[in-house]
C-alpha positions as CSV (number, residue, x, y, z in Angstrom):
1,X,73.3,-14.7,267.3
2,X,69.4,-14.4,268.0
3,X,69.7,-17.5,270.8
4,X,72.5,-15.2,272.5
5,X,70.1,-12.2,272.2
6,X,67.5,-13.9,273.5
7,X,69.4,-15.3,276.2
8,X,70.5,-11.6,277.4
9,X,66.9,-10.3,277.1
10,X,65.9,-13.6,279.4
11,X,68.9,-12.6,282.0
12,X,68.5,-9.0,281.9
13,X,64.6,-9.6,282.8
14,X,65.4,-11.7,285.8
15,X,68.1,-9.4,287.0
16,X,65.4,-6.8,286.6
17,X,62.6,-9.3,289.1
18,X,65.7,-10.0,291.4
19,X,65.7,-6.6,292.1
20,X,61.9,-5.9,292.4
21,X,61.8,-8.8,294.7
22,X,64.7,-8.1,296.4
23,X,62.9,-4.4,297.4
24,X,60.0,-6.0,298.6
25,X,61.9,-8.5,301.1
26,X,63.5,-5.1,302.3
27,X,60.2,-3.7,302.4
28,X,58.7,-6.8,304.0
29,X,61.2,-7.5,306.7
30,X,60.9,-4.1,307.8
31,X,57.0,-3.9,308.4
32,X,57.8,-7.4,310.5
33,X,60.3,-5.3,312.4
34,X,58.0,-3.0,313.5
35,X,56.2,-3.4,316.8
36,X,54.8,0.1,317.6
37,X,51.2,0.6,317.6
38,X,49.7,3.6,315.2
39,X,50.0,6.9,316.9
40,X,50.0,10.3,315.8
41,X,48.1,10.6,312.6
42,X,48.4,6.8,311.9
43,X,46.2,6.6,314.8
44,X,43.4,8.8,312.8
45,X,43.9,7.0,310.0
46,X,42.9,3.5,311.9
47,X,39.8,5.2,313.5
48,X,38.8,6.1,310.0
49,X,39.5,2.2,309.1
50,X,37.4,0.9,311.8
51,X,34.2,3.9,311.6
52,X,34.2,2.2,307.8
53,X,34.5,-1.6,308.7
54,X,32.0,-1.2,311.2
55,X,29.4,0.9,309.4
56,X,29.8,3.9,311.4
57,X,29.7,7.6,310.5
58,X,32.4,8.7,309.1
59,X,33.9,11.5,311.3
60,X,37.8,11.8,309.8
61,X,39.2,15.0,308.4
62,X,41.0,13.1,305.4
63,X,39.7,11.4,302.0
64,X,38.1,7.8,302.5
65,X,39.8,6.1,299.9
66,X,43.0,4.5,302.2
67,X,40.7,4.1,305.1
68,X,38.3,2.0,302.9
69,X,41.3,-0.2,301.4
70,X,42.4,-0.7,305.1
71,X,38.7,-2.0,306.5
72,X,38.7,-4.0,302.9
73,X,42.0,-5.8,303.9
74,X,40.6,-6.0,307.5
75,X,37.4,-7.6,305.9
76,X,39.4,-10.2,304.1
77,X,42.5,-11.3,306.5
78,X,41.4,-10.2,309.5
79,X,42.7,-7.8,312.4
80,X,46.1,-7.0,311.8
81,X,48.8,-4.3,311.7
82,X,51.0,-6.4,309.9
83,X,48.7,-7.1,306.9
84,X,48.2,-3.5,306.9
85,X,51.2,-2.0,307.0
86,X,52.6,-5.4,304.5
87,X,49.9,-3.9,301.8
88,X,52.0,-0.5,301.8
89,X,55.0,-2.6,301.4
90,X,53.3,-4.3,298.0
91,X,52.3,-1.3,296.5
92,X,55.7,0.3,297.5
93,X,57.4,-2.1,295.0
94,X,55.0,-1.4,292.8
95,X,56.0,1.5,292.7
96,X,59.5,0.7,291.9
97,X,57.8,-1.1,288.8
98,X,56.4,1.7,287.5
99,X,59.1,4.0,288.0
100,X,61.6,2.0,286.1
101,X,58.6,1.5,283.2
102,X,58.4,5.7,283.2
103,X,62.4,5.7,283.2
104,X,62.6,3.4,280.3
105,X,59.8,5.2,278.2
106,X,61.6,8.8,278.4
107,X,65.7,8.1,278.9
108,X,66.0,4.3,277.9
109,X,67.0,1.1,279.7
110,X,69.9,2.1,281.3
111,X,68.7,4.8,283.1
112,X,65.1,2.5,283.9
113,X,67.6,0.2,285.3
114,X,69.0,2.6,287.2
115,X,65.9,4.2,288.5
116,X,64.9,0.2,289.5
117,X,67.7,0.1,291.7
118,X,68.2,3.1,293.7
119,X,64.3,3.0,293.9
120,X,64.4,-0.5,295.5
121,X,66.7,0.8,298.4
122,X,65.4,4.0,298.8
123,X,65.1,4.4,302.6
124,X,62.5,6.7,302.7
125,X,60.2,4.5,300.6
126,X,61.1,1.7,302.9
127,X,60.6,3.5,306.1
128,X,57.0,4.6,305.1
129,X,56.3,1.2,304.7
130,X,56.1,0.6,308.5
131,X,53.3,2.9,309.5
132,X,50.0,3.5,308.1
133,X,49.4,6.6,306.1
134,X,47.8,7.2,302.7
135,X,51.5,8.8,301.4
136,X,52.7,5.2,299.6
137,X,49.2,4.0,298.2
138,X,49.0,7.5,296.5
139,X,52.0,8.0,295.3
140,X,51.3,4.6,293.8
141,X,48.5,5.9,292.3
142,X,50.3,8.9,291.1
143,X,53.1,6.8,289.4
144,X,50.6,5.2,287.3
145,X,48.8,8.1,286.2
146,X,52.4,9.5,285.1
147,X,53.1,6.1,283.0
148,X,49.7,6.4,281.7
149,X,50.2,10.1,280.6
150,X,53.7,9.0,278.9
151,X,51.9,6.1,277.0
152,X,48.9,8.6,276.0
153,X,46.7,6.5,277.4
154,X,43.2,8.0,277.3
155,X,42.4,11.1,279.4
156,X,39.1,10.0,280.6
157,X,40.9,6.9,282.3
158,X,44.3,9.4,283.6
159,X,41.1,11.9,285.2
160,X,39.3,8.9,286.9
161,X,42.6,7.7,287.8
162,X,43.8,11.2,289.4
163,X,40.5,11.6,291.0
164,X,41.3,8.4,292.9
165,X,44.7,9.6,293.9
166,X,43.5,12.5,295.1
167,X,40.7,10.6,297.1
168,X,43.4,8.7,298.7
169,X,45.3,11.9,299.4
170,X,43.5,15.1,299.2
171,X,46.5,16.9,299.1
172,X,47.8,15.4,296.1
173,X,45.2,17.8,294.5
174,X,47.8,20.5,293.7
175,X,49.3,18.8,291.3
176,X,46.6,19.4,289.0
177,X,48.4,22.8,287.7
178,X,51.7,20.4,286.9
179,X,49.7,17.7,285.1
180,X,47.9,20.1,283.2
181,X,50.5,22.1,282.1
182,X,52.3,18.6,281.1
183,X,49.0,17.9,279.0
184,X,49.0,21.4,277.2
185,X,53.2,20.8,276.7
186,X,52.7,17.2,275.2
187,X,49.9,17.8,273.2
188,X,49.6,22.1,272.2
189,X,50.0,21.0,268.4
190,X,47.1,18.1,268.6
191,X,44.2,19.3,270.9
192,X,45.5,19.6,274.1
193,X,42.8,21.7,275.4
194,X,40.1,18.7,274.5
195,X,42.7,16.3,276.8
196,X,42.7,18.9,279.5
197,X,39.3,19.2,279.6
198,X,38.6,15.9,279.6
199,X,41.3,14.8,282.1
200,X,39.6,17.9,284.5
201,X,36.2,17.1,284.0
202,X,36.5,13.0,285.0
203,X,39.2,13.9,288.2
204,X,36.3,16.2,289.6
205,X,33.5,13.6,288.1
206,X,35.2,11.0,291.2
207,X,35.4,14.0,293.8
208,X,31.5,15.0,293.2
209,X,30.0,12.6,295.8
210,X,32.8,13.1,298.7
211,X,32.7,16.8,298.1
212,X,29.2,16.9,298.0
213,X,29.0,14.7,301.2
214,X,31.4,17.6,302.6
215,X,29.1,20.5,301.1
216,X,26.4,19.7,302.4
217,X,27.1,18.6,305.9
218,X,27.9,21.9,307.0
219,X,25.6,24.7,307.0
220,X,27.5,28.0,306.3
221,X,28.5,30.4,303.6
222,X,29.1,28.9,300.3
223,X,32.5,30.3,300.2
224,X,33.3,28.9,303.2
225,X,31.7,25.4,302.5
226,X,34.4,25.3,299.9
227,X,37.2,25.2,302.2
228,X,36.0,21.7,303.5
229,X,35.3,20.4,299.8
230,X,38.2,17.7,299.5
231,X,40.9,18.1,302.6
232,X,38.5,19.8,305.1
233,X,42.6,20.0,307.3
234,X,44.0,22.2,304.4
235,X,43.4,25.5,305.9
236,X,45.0,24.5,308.8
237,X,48.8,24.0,306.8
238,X,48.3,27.7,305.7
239,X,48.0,29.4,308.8
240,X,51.0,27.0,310.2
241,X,53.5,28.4,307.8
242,X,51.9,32.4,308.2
243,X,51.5,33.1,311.6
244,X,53.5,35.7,314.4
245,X,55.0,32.7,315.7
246,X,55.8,30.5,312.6
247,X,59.1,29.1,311.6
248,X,59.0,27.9,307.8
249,X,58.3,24.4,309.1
250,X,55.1,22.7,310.7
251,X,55.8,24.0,314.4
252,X,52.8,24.6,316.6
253,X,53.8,27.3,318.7
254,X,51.0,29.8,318.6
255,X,49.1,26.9,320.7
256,X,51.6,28.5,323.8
257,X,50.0,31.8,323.2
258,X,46.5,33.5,323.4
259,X,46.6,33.8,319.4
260,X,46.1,30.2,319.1
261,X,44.0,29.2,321.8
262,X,40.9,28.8,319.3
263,X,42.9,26.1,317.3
264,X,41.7,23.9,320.6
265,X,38.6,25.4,321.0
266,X,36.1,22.1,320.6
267,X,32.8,24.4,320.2
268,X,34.4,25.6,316.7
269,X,33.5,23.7,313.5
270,X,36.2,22.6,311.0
271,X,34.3,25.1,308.5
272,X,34.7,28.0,311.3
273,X,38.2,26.7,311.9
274,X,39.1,27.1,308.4
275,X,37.8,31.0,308.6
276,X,40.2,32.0,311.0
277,X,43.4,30.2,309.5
278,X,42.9,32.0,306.7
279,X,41.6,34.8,307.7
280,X,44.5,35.0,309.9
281,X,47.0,33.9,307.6
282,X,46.0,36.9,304.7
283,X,46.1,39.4,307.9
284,X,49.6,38.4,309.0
285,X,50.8,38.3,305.2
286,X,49.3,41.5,304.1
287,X,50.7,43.2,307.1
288,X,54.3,41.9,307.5
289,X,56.0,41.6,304.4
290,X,59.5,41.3,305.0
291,X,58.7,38.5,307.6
292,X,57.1,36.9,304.8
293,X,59.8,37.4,302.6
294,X,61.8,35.8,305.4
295,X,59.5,32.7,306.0
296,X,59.6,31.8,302.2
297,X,63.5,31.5,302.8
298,X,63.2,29.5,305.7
299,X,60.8,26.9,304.3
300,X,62.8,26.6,301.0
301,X,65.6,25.6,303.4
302,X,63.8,23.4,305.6
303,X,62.2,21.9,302.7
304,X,65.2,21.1,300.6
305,X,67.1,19.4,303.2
306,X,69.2,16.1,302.7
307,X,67.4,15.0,306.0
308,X,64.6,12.1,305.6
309,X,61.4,12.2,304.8
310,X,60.3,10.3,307.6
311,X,59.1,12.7,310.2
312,X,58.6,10.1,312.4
313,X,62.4,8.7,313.4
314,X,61.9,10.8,317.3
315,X,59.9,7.5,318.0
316,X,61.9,4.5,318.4
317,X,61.1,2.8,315.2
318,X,63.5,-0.4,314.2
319,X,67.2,0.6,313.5
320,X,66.4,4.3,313.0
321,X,69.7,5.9,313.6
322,X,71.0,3.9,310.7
323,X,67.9,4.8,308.3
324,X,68.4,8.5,309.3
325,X,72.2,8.1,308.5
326,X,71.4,6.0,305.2
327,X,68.6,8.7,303.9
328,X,71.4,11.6,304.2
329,X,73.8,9.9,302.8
330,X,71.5,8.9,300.1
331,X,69.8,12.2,299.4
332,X,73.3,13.7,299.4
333,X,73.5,12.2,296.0
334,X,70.5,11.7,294.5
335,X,69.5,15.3,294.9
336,X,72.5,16.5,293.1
337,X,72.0,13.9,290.6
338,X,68.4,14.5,290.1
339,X,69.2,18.9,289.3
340,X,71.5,17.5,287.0
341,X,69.2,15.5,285.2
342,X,66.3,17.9,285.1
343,X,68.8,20.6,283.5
344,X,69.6,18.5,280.8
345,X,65.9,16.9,280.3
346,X,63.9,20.5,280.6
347,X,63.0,20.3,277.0
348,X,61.5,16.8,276.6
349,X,57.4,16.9,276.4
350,X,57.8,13.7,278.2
351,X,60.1,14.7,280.8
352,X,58.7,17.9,281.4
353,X,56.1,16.0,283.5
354,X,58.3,15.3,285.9
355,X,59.8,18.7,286.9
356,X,56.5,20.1,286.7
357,X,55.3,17.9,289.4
358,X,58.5,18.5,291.2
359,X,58.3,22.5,290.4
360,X,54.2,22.8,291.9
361,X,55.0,21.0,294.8
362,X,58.0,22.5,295.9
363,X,56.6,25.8,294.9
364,X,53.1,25.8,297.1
365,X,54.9,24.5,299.9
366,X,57.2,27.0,300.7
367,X,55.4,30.0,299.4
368,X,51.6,28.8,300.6
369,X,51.8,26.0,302.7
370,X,54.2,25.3,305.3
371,X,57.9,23.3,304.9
372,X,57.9,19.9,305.8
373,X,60.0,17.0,304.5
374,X,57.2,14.4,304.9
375,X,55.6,16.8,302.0
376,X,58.5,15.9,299.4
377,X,57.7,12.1,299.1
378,X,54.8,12.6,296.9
379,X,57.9,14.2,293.7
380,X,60.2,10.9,294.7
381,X,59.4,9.1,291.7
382,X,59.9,11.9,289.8
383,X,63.5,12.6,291.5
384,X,64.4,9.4,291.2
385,X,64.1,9.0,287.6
386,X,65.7,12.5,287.1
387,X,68.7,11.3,289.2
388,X,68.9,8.0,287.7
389,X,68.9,9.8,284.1
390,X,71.4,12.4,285.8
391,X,73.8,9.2,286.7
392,X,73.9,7.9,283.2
393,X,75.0,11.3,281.8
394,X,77.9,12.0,284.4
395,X,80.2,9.7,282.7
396,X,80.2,11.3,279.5
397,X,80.1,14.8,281.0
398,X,83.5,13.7,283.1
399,X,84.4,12.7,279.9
400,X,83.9,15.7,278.2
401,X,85.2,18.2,280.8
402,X,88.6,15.9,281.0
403,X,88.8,16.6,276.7
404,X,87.5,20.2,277.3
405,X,84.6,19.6,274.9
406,X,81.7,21.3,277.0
407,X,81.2,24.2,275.6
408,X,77.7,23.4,274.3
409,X,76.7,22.3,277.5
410,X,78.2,25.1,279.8
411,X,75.4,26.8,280.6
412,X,73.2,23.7,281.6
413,X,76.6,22.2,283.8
414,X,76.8,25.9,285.3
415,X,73.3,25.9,286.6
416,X,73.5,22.0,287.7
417,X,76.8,22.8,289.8
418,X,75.5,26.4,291.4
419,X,72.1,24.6,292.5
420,X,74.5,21.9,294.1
421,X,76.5,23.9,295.7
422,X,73.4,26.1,297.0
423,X,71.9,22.3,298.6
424,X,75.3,21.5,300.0
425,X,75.6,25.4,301.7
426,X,72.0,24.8,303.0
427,X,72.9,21.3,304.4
428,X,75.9,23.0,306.4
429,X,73.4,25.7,307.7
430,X,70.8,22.9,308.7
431,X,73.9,21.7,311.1
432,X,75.0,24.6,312.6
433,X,71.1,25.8,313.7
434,X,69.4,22.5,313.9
435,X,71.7,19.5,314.9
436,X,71.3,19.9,318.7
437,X,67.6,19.6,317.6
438,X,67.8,16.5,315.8
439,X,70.0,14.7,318.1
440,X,67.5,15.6,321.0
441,X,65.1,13.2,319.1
442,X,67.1,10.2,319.0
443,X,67.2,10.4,322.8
């Protein structure tokens, strides 16, 4: 009996690196696929690579972390895109490592191995692999600091370890609210406050010297000094999604009118930039209300789309009318699946984590920020283990509704199915108003 154990645990682990390995080969072959140079903000992201390989001043709106990584890799291998954009692919599986290890912590093996799997061929995961931005490196980061926060793994590490995330992508920084309400949830009968403080204290301890290089390189107001502490390009997303001529999502359009014309204005600092986003932005929210009300509907729409993540597909990336086609049809499920496993997790102290990092980020993005798919990869860990648990439950809750023995579980299988039904309604309005748009893209 123990050798036929042992023999299961022995297959079941190399099922478990077939499948790792098989997501990096998919990850792999599709940085070799790709051929186009970095443009857009990739391009921004090389220039800050090469200002730091070179030893010149470091001129980039964004964290230094990634950029420093790239010129490290550049250092060791030598000039290359594909060595690059192939270290994205590495920590992408990585990824899928550590969210199976989170999956099998809160919900068990079976829904770790489930997690494992869809997170392999996740096409949105694979797609970023191909172009070089900070997204998969700190949502690699991210996923560790989750596992680490599961495990109650010191809080001293977990703050060093955010701080680095968040030095990768300064963005990442509003999760902060989630994770600490996670800490306080975990821990309110043992001290959470101490591990709050502590967690807090060591994040901002690895921001000091890259907001104090920001600080003091601009000579203004305090206040508005501030506004160029850790992602000097924040501002910026506010005014996008409150402005006369906004439309939930990251449109430009006030740059077609005289209200926008100091957005190019290259005699204004990013400090004085920053004043008139938000100045702008509070003006337009105080004053039109109902618009605003209006807005926040629009971006939760935009931003709760099955569409992809990848906001790049209108260039001609390798086989992107089938990645488009495969993301739908895979968000069609897994976004489903995932409300359906939050419902039914809400009350864990472990799982909790997860919904709260889902909850902030959805929540600043279509209230304060602007919509933008691009913006949901940073929760994907956490929706996919929240699906994958989702997926193990379904059988038993067919089960259930076939004996009518659901009773207990009604109200949690009525919320699931009217938040469903509420993505599927929203998909059908994303056709009717924006398919000509999409299709335009592919063209």
């Amino acid at each position: 009996m123990p050798d036929d154990i042992n023999k299961k645990d022995e297959t079941s682990r190399l099922a478990l690196w077939g499948i790792l390995i098989f997501g990096f080969a998919l990850r792999a072959a599709y940085v070799l696929s790709v051929k186009i140079l970095p443009w857009s903000d990739m391009a921004h992201w090389d220039e800050a690579r090469l200002s730091i390989l070179h030893g010149l001043p470091y001129t980039a709106g964004w964290t230094p972390l990634y950029p420093a990584l790239l010129a490290l890799l550049t250092k060791l291998f030598g000039e290359s895109y594909v060595i690059l954009n192939m270290a994205n692919a590495f920590f992408s599986a990585l990824t899928c490592l550590y969210i199976y290890l989170c999956a099998k912590e809160v919900f068990g093996r079976k829904t770790a191995c489930i997690s494992l799997l869809i997170s392999a061929v996740y096409i949105d995961m694979i797609w970023y692999c191909g172009v070089m931005l900070a997204e998969t490196f700190g949502i690699f980061l991210l996923t560790v600091l989750v596992y680490n926060i599961i495990k109650n793994r010191s809080p001293i590490v977990n703050g060093i370890i955010f701080g680095l995330t968040c030095m990768t992508k300064g963005s990442f920084i509003i999760c902060l609210p989630g994770f600490l309400f996670w800490i306080y949830y975990k821990h309110k009968a043992e001290g959470w406050l101490k591990k709050a403080a502590l967690f807090s204290v060591f994040t901002f301890l690895v921001l000091l010297p890259w907001c104090a290089r920001n600080f003091t390189s601009h000579k203004t107001s305090v206040f508005l000094k501030t506004t160029v502490l850790i992602e000097p390009t924040w501002a910026e997303t506010i005014f996008t999604g409150h402005n006369p001529y906004a439309t939930g999502g990251p449109d430009f359009y006030f740059l077609d009118h005289e209200y926008g014309k100091f957005y190019t204005d290259p005699s204004l600092t990013p400090v004085e930039k920053n004043r008139i986003f938000l100045t702008r932005s509070l003006e337009f929210a105080l004053g039109n209300p109902l618009r605003e009300l209006q807005l926040t509907l629009l971006k939760i729409s935009k931003h709760l789309t099955f569409a992809t993540s990848f906001v790049f597909y209108r260039v001609d990336y390798p086989a992107r009318k089938m990645m488009f086609a495969l993301s739908l049809l895979e968000n069609m499920v897994i976004f489903p699946l995932c409300i359906l496993g939050l419902v039914f997790s809400f009350r864990d102290k472990n799982a909790i984590g997860f919904a709260a990092i889902i909850t902030v980020f959805i929540g600043l993005f279509v209230t304060l920020f602007c919509a933008e798919t691009r913006k949901r990869m940073v929760f994907v860990p956490s929706m996919l283990i929240l699906a994958s648990y989702g997926a193990t439950l379904l059988p038993g809750i067919i089960a259930g509704i076939k004996k009518r023995e659901t009773e207990k579980i009604r109200g949690r299988l009525m919320t699931a199915g009217v938040l469903s039904c509420l993505l599927f309604l929203n998909f059908f309005y994303q056709i009717a108003t924006r398919y000509r748009d999409v299709l335009q893209r592919f063209h």
